[in-house]
C-alpha positions as CSV (number, residue, x, y, z in Angstrom):
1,X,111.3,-104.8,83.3
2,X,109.9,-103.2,80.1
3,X,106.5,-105.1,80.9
4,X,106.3,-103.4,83.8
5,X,107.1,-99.7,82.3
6,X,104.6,-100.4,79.5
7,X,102.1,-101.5,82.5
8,X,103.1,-98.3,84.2
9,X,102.8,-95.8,81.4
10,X,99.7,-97.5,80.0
11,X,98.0,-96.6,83.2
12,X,98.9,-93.1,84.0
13,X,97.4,-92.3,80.8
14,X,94.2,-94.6,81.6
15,X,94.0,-92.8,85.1
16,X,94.1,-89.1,83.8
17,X,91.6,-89.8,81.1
18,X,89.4,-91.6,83.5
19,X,89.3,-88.8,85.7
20,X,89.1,-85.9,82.8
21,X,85.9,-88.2,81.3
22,X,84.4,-89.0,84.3
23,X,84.7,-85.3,85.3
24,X,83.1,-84.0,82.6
25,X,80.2,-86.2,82.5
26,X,79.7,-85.2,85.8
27,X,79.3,-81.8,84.7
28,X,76.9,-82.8,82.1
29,X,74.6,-84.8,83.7
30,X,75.4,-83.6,87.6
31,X,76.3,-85.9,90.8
32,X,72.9,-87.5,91.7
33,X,74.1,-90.7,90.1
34,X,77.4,-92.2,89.6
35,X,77.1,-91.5,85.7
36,X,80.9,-90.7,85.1
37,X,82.1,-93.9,86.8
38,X,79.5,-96.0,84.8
39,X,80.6,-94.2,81.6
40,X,83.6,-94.8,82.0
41,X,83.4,-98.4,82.7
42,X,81.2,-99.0,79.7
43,X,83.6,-97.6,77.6
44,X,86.3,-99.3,79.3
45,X,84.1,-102.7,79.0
46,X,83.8,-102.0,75.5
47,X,87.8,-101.5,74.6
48,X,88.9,-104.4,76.7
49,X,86.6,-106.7,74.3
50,X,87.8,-104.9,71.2
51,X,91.2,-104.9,72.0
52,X,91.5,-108.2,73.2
53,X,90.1,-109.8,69.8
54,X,92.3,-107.7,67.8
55,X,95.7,-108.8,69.9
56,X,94.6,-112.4,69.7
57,X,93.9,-112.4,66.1
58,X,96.2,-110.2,64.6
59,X,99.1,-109.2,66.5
60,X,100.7,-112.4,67.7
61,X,104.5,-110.8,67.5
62,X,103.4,-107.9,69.7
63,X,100.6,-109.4,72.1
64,X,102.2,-109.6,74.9
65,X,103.6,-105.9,74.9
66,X,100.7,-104.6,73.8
67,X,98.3,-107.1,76.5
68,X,100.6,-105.0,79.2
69,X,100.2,-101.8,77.9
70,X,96.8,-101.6,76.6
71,X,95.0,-104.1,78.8
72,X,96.7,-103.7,81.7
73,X,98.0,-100.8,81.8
74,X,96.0,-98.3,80.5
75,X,92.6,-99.8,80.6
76,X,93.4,-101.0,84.1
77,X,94.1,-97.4,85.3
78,X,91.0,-96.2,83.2
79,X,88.5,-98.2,84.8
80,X,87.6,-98.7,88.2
81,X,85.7,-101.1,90.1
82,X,86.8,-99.2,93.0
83,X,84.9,-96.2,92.7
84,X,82.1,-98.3,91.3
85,X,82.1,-99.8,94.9
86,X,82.4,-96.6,96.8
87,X,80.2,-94.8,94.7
88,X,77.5,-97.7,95.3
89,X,77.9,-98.1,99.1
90,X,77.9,-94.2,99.0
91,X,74.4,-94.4,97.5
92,X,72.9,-97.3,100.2
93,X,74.2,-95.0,103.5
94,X,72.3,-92.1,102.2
95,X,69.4,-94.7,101.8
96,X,69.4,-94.4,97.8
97,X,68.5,-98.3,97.6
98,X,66.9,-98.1,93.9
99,X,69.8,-95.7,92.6
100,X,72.2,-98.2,93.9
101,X,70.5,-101.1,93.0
102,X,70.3,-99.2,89.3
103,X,73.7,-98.6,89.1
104,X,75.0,-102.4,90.1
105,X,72.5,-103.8,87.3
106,X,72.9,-101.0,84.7
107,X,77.3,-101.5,85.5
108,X,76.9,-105.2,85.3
109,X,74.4,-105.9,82.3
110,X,75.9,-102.8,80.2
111,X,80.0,-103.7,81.0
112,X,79.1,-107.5,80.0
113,X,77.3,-106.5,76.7
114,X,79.4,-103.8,75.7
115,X,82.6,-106.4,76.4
116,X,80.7,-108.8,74.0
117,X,80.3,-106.0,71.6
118,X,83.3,-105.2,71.5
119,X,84.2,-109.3,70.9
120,X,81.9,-109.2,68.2
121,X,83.2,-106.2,66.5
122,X,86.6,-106.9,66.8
123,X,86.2,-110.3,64.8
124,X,84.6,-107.9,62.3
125,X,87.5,-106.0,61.9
């Protein structure tokens, strides 16, 4: 049961800063692309690498609690493959096939990197 609240809590804080970055990215660089999701996963991509290294490593006694709040939880609930998708199909039905194609590649290769750059950093640490 406490996995679960940790799971739970972790991502209601992931979800409300996903939407309150996202958001405001938006407002920077406007809607013609799906910048705020793609920041946001980056980002995301980024922490779960970092994180992940650093529980592994260092924090045997506490992984698992901090694996359900952390990676679960609240990097679950921050990023989101979902609007990734939506945002994506959104740009083929309006006939956007570069921006979409853009936005699968530049999600894919950028997430992946960032993941291992996190990895790499984390090992650092």
């Amino acid at each position: 049961m406490d996995k679960i609240l940790l799971i739970g809590f972790g991502s209601a804080i992931g979800g409300v800063l996903r939407y309150l970055l996202s958001t405001n990215v938006y407002k920077l660089a406007g809607h013609s692309f799906p910048y705020g999701t793609l920041v946001v996963n980056c980002i995301g991509a980024f922490l779960v690498g970092l994180i992940f290294i650093i529980l592994l490593e260092r924090f045997n006694g506490f992984a698992e609690q901090l694996r359900a709040f952390l990676i679960i939880g609240f990097l679950g609930g921050f990023t989101t493959f979902s609007a990734f998708s939506i945002e994506t199909i959104n740009l083929l039905e309006n006939g956007e096939l570069t921006r979409s194609m853009i936005n699968v590649f530049a999600s894919v290769l950028l997430c992946l990197s960032l993941t291992w750059l996190g990895i790499l950093l984390g090992r650092q640490l």
